[in-house]
N, C-alpha and C positions, 0 to 999 in steps of 0.2 A: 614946553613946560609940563603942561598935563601927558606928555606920552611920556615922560621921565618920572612924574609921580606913581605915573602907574607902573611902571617896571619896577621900581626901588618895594610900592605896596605887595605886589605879586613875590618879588624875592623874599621881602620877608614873610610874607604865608606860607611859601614857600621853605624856608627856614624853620618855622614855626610847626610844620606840618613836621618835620625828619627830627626836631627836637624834643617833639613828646608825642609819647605812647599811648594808646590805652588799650589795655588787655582786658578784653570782654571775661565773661565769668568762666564763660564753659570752653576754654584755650588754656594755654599758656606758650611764649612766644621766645624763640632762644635767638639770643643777641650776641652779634659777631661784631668783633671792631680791626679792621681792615683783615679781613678774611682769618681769624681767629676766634674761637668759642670764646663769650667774655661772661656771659650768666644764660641764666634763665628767668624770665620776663616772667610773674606772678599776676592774676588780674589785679587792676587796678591800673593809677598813672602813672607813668614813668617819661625819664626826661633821657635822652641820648645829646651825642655828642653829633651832632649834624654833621658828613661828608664820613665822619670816620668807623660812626656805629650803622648797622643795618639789622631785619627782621631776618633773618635766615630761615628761621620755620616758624610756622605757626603747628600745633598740636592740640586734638581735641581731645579733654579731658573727661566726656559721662563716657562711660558705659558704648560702646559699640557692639554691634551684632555684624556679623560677616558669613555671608551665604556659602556651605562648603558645597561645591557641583557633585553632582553624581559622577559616581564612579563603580570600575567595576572590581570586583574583590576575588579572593578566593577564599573560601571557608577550610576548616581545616577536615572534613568528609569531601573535600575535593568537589564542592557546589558552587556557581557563579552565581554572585549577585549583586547586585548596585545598590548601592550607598548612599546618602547625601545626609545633610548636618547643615547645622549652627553653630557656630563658634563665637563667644562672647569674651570682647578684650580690654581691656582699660591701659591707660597711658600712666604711668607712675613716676616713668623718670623721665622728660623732657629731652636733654643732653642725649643719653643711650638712644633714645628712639630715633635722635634726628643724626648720630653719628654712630651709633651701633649696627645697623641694617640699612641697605639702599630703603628697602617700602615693607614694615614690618606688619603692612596689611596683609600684602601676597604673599609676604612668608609665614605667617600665621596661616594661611587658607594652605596652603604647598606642607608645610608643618603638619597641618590636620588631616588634610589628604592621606600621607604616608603614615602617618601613628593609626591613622583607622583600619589604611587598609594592613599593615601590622599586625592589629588587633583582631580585627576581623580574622586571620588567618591562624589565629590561635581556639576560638570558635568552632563547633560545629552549628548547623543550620539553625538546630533546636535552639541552642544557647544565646547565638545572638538574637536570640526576638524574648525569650524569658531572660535574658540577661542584661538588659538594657541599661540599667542602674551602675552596675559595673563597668560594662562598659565604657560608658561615659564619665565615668571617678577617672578611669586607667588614661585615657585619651586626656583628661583636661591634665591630669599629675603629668604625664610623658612630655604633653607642650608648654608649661608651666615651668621643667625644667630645663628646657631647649630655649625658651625665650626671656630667661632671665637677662642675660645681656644687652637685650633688646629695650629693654625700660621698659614692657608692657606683661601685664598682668591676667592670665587667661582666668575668666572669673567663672567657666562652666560652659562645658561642649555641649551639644544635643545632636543624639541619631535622629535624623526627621524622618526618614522611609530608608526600608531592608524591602528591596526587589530582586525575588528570584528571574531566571531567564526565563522565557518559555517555556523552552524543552524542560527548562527543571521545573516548574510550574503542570506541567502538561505531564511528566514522569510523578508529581508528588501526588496530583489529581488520580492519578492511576494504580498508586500506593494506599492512600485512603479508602479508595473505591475497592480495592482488593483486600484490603483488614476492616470494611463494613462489612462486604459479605462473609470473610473469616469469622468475623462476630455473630452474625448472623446464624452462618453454618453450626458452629460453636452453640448457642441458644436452641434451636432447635433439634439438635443432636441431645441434648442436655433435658429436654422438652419430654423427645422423646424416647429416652433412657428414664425418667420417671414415669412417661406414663406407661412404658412396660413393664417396670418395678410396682407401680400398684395395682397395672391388670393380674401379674400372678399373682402378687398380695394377695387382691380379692379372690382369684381364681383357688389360690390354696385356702382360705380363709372359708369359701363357698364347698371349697373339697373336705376339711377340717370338720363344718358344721354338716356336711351331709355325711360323711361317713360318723360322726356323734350323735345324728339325727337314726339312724340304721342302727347303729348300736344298741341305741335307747329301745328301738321298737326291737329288736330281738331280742332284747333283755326285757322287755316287756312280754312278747310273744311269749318266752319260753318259762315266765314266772302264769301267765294266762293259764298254758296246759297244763304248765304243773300242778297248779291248783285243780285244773280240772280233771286230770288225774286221779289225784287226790281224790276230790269230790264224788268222780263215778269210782271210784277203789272202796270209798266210805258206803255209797252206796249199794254196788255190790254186795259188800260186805255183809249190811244189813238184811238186803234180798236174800241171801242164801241163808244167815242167821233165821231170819221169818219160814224161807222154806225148811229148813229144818227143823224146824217147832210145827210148821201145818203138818211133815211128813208123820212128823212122831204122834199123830192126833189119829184117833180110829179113823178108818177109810180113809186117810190124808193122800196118801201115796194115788188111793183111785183117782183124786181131786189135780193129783201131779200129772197122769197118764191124760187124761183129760183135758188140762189145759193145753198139755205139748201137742195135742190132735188139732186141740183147736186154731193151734197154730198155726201145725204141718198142713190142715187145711187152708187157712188163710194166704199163705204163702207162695201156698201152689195156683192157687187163683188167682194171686196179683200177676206170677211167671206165665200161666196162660194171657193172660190178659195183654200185659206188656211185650212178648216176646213178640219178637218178627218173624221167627221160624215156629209152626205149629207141634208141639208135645203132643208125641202119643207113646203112651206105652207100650213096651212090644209084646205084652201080651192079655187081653183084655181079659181074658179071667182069673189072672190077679188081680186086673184093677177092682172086677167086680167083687171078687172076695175080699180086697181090701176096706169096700164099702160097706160090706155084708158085717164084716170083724166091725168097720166102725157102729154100726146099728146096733148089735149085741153091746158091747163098753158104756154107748151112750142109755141103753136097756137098761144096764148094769148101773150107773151111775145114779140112774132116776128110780130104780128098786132102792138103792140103798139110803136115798134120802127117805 
């Protein structure tokens, strides 16, 4: 009796269990009745038809994230580099997802895979690393309309890492390194291109003021003589004016012969004095008569005072 109670309690739990549903929030659950789509299950309870309805899929409704694997690309400057992404999905239509695609996960990541490297190949190196905004609009628009049938809704790609190869990595380190020192080269070329534009600067500048400098002092020099030209011209002038007033004075003229002696003597005794080579006249009784004539003049001069 009780192993009969308990079989009859257990069928109908048993019963009870295939006759109602409950769809958790973040699902929803598509319901087949003897191998035919009949709805789709919303959260909340629901009651089935026990032997004839079944859950055929369950589908998860937030937001999923889906790791895209690296891969490797070709740019369009002909560079290899690997890839990898994020791709975010959402489930919209229950039905299509579970009868539109065998596993519209894989094809979403397979999907994203080929749209990038696509895109990628439209790229040059540069673009896709400042381009990444675009990029990722073009990739989620490309799978958004390739997965429409699928009931799921790509709500935003993400490029996660752009990895060059080595070699290309090891070629770009040797490109930069080559347009530093270009730069470089360039700067100090530049460097010194001005400072040989202001050594002659200065150098003409220095040549400019010294020849204005020389200018000035000859044009000083020759206003200097002029004047003093001038000045012994004025003087002279005066001197001969005076001697020609002493000469016109009685005895003046003896006073003229007299000082010229006194001169001619002077003169000749500074030449003895100074000379290296000794003067003699070559004939000593001139010189003695010339002494004898100067004692009579000087006679002559001291009567007439």
């Amino acid at each position: 009796m009780l192993a009969t109670l308990t079989f009859i309690f257990l069928a109908l739990l048993f019963i009870l269990v295939k006759l109602v549903l409950i769809v958790q929030m973040k699902e929803v659950c598509v319901i087949e009745r003897l191998g035919k789509f009949r709805a789709v299950m919303q959260p909340g309870i629901h009651f089935l038809i026990p032997f004839f309805d079944r859950v055929a899929y369950r589908h998860e409704t937030r937001e999923q994230v889906l790791d895209i694997p690296s891969q490797s690309c070709i740019s369009r400057d002909n560079i290899q580099i690997n890839v990898d992404g994020l791709v975010y999905i959402q489930v919209m239509d229950g039905a299509k997802a579970s009868y539109g695609i065998e596993d519209y996960r894989r094809a979403s990541v397979n999907l994203a895979q080929t749209t990038m490297r696509s895109e990628i190949g439209k790229l040059n190196l540069g673009q896709t690393f400042s381009e990444r905004d675009t990029l990722n609009e073009t990739i989620v628009s490309e799978i958004d309309k390739a997965s429409d049938p699928w009931g799921i809704k790509v709500l935003r790609y993400e490029v996660r890492n752009i990895t060059p190869s080595e070699n290309v990595i090891h070629t770009l380190e040797k490109q930069m390194e080559a347009e530093r020192q270009k730069r470089a080269e360039i700067t100090l070329a530049r460097a010194e291109k001005e400072s040989t534009i202001n050594l002659s600067e200065g150098e003409r500048q220095e040549a400019i003021n010294l020849s204005e400098g020389d200018k000035q002092r000859q044009i000083n020099e020759a206003h200097g003589r002029a004047e003093e030209i001038e000045i012994l011209t004025h003087a002279t002038a005066e001197g001969i004016n005076l001697i020609a007033k002493a000469a016109s004075e009685p005895s003046g003229d003896k006073a003229i012969k007299m000082r010229l002696l006194e001169q001619f003597i002077k003169q000749t005794g500074d030449i003895l004095r100074t000379a290296d080579v000794s003067v003699m006249p070559s004939e000593i009784a001139k010189l003695e008569g010339f002494f004898q004539g100067m004692d009579k003049v000087t006679q002559t001069v001291q009567g007439a005072k």
